[in-house]
VOMAR-425317 format. One record per residue (C-alpha): residue number from 1; x, y, z. Coordinates in Angstrom, 2 decimals, padded with zeros to 5 digits. Example, Ala and Ser with C-alpha at 12.3 -4.5 7.8 and 13.67 -1.06 7.14 Angstrom:
2
{seq 1 c1 012.30 c2 -004.50 c3 007.80}
{seq 2 c1 013.67 c2 -001.06 c3 007.14}
//
This chain:
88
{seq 1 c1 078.58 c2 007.63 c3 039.37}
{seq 2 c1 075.81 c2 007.40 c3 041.77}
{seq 3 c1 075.57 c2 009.72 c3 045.27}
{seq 4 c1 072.77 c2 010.40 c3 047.56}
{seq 5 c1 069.67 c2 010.10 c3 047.56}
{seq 6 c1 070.28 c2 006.41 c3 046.84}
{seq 7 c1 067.57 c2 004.30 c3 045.92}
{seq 8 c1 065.94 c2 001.20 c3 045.48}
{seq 9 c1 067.09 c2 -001.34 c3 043.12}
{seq 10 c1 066.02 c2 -004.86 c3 040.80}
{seq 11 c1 068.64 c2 -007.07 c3 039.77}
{seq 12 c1 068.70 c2 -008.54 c3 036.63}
{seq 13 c1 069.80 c2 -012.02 c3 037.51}
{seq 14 c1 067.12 c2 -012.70 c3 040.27}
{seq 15 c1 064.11 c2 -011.57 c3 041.76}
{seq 16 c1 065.76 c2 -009.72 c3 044.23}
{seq 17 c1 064.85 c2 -005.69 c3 045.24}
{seq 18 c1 068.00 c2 -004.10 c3 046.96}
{seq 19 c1 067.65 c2 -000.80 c3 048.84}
{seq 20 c1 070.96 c2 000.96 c3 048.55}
{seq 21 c1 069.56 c2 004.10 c3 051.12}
{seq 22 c1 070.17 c2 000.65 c3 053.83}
{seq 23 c1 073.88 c2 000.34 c3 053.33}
{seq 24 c1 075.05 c2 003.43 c3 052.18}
{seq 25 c1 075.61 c2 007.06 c3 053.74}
{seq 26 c1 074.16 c2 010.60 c3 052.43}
{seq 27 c1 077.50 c2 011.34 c3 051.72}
{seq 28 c1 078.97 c2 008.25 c3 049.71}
{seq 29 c1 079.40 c2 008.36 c3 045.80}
{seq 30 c1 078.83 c2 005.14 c3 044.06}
{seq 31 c1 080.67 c2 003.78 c3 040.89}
{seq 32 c1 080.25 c2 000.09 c3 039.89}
{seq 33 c1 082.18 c2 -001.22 c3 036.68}
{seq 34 c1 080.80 c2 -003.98 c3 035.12}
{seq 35 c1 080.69 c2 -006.18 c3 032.19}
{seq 36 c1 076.93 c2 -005.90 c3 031.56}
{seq 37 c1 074.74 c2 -003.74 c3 033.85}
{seq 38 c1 073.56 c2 -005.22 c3 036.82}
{seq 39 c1 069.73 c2 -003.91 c3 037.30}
{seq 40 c1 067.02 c2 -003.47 c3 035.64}
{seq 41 c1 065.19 c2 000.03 c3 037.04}
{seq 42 c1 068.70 c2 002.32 c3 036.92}
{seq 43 c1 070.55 c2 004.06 c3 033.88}
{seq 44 c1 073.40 c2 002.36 c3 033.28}
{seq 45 c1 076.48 c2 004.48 c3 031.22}
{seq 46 c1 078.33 c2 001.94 c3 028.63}
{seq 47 c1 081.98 c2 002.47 c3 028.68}
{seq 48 c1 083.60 c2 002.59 c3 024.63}
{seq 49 c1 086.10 c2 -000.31 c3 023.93}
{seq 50 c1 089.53 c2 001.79 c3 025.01}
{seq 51 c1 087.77 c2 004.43 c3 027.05}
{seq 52 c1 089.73 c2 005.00 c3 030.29}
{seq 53 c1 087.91 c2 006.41 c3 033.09}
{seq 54 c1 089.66 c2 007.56 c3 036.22}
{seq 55 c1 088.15 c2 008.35 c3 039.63}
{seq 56 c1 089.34 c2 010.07 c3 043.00}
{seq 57 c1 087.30 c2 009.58 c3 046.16}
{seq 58 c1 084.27 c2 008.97 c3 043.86}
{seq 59 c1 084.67 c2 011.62 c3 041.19}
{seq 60 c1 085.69 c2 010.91 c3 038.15}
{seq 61 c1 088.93 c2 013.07 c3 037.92}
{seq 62 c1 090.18 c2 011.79 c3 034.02}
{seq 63 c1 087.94 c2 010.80 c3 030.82}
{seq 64 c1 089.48 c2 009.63 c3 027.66}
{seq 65 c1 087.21 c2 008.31 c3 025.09}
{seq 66 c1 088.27 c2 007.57 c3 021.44}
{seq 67 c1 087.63 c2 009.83 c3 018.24}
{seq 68 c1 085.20 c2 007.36 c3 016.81}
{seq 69 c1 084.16 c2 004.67 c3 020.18}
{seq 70 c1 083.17 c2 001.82 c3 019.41}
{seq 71 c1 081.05 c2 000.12 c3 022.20}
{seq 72 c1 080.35 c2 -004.24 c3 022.93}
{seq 73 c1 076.85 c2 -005.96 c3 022.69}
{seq 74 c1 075.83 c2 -007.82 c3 025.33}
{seq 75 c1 077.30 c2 -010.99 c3 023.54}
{seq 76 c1 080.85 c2 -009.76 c3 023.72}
{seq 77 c1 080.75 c2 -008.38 c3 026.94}
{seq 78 c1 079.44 c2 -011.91 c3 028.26}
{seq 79 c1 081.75 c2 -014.21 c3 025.87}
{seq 80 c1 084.59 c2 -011.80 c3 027.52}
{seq 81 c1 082.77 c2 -012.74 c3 030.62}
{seq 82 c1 083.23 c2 -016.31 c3 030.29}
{seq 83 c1 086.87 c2 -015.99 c3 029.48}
{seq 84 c1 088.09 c2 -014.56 c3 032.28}
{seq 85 c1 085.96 c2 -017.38 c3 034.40}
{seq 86 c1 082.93 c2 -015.45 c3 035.19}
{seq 87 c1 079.46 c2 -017.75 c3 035.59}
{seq 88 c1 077.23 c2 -016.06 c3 033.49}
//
């Protein structure tokens, strides 16, 4: 989860430099779930296969991670990707 002071960002996938201080308040809190991380300048926190995370107006509220996690390569995440109809 992400909250002020927001930053700038790279994407991964293009040449492209977003500034999230441009579309986003001092007070928001920022979660973004995804398959493979998205840029390449911000720490990104890999969710275990079977981890259940649950959040309430931004704050994660509920964590439940297996005894022994197991977590995806990249490979899995974007052959999982491709499954579901994603262009990757």
């Amino acid at each position: 989860m992400r909250k002020a002071p927001f930053g700038k960002a790279r994407l991964l996938d293009d040449d492209v430099m977003v500034d999230f201080s441009e579309v986003t308040t001092p007070n928001d809190k920022v979660s973004v779930i995804a398959t493979l991380p998205l840029t390449r300048d911000e720490t990104w926190s890999q969710l275990a296969v079977n981890e259940l995370v649950m959040f309430q107006d931004g704050d994660i509220v509920l964590s439940d991670r297996p005894d022994n996690p197991v977590y995806m390569s990249a490979e899995e995440g974007l052959e999982i990707a491709r499954a579901v109809g994603v262009s990757v």
